[in-house]
N, C-alpha and C positions, 0 to 999 in steps of 0.2 A: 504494500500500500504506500504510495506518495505522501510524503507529510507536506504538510499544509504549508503553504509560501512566507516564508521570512520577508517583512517591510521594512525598512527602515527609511523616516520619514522628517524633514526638517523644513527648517523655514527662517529666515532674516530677513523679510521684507519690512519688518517694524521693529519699533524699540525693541526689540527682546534675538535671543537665541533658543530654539525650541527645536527639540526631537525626540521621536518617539519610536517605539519599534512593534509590531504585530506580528503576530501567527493567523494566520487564518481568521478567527472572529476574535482573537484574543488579544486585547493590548496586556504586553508585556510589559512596559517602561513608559514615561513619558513625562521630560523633562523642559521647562521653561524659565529660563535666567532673564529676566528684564537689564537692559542696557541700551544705549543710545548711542554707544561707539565699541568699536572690540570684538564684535561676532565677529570677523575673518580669521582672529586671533584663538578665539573660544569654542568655535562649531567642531572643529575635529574631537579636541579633547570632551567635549561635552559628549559625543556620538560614542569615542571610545570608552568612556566612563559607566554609560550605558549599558552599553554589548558586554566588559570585561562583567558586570553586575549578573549578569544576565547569562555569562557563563557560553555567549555565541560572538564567532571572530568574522572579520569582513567576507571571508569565504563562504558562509553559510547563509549569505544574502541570496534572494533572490529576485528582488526587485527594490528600486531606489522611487521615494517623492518625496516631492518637491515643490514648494511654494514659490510662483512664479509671480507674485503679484496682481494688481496692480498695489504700488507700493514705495516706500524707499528704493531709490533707483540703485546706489550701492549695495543696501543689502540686495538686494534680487539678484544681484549680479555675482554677488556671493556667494548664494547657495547655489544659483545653478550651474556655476561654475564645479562647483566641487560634486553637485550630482553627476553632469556630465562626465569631469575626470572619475568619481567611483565604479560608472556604468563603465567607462572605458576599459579601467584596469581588470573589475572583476565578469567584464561580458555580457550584464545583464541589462533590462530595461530600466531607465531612468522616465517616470512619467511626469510630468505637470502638472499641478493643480492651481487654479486661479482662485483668488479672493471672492469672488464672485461663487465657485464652487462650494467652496467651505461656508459661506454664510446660509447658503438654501439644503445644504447636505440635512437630510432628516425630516427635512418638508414636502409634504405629498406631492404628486405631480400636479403639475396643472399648466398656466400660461401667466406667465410672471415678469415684473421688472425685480434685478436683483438689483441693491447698492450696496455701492461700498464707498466710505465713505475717502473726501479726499481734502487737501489742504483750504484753508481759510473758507471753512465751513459751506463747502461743495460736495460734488457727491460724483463718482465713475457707476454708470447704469449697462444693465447687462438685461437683455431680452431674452427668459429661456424657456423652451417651448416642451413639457413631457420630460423636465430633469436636464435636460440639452440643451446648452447656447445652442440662441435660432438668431442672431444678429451680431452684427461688434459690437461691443464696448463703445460707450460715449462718455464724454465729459460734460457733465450737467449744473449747471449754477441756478440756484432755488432765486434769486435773485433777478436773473433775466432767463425766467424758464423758456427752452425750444419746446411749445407746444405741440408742434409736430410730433413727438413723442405718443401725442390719442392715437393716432393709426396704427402702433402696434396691436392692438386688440389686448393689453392683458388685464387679467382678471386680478391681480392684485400686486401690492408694490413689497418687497422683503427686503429688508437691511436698514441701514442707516439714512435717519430722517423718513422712513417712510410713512408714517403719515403726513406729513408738508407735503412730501413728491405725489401722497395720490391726490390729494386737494389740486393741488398744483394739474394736476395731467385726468382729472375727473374721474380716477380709479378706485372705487366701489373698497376695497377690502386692504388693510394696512396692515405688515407683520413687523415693527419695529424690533432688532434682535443687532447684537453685536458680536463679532470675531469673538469663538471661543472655543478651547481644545483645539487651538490649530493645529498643532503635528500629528492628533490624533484622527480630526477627520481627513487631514492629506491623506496618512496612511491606508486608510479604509476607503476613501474614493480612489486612490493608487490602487488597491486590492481589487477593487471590482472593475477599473480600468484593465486592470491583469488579466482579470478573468472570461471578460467579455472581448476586448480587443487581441487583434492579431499583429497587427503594425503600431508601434510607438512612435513619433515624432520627437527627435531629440527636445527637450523642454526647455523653452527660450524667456526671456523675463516679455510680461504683456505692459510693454507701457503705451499710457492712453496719449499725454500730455508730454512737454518736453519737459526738461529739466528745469526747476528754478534758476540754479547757478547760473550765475555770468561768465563768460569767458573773462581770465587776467586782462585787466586795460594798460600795465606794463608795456613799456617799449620791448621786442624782441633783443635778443642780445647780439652784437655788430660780430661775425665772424670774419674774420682776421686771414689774409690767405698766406 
């Protein structure tokens, strides 16, 4: 008999360092260190802190997730840097999970706007249709709402500020709910990604917006021949 698929599942897209690892329906572990600089420094040792606990070595993985954002644009770039390189060394699939997935993970199916929420009290919207993105991602400002928005058809709004956004967009039913158990629901939306899917897509960070940061207004430096 096949024993049930090892997960192991992380995430740096926000203040924190988070990972967790699953068996099949069982979360084994699941660890989350709040911080605001120093995951690239911390995510290894956190993961290996973990597994040595837990009595299982990077070889006994058998698939990698990973928090893809929308998010801190460094961390995201972070962890899926490091899922890629895992997936690479140890041969296995590294999957994606978006912020948008993890806030609706556990909510019936239906026809939904998901948010997630985003700087200076804005909000990234995600249209998904039966559990499934059925659109891109948008950038949404409660402030100057794109009403266009009605024409999706959905039957209600989940995440962050969503009752404003159904007022806002004349949608009937509001689930307000915030990011929580992130590395544990990555790991389990990874698992049934596993199990349903046959082709992986190497997992890429989803950014909506660009970056705050300014490019240096520094002069370049004169190079001398």
């Amino acid at each position: 008999m096949q024993a049930e698929p090892l997960i192991l599942s992380f995430d740096t897209s926000a203040a924190h360092c988070a990972a967790a690892l699953l068996r099949g329906d069982t979360l084994l572990a699941a660890r989350t260190e709040e911080m605001s600089r120093g995951q690239a420094e911390r995510l290894m040792p956190i993961m290996q802190e973990m597994m040595s606990d837990q009595g299982v070595s990077w070889a006994d993985l058998d698939a990698i997730g990973v928090g893809i954002g929308p998010g801190n644009f460094t961390g995201i770039r972070i962890s899926v840097s490091a899922a890629r390189g895992l997936a690479l060394a140890r041969k296995i699939p590294a999957i994606g999970v978006s912020n948008f997935e993890i806030l609706r993970e556990g909510q019936s199916a239906g026809r939904e706007i998901v948010s997630v929420a985003a700087p200076r009290d804005q909000v990234y919207l995600q249209l998904f249709d039966q559990g499934a993105p059925a659109a891109k991602p948008v950038h949404f400002d409660p402030e100057a709402p794109d009403t266009a928005l009605t024409v999706l058809g959905a039957q209600r709004v989940i995440g962050a500020q969503a009752e404003r956004i159904a007022s806002l967009l004349g949608i009937a039913q509001a689930l307000p709910c915030e990011m929580a158990k992130v590395p544990e629901r990555i790991a389990r939306i990874a698992a049934r990604k596993l199990a349903t899917q046959t082709d992986h897509a190497r997992p890429a960070p989803l950014y909506i917006r660009a970056a705050d940061a300014a490019p240096p207004s520094d002069a370049p430096p004169v190079i001398l021949d």
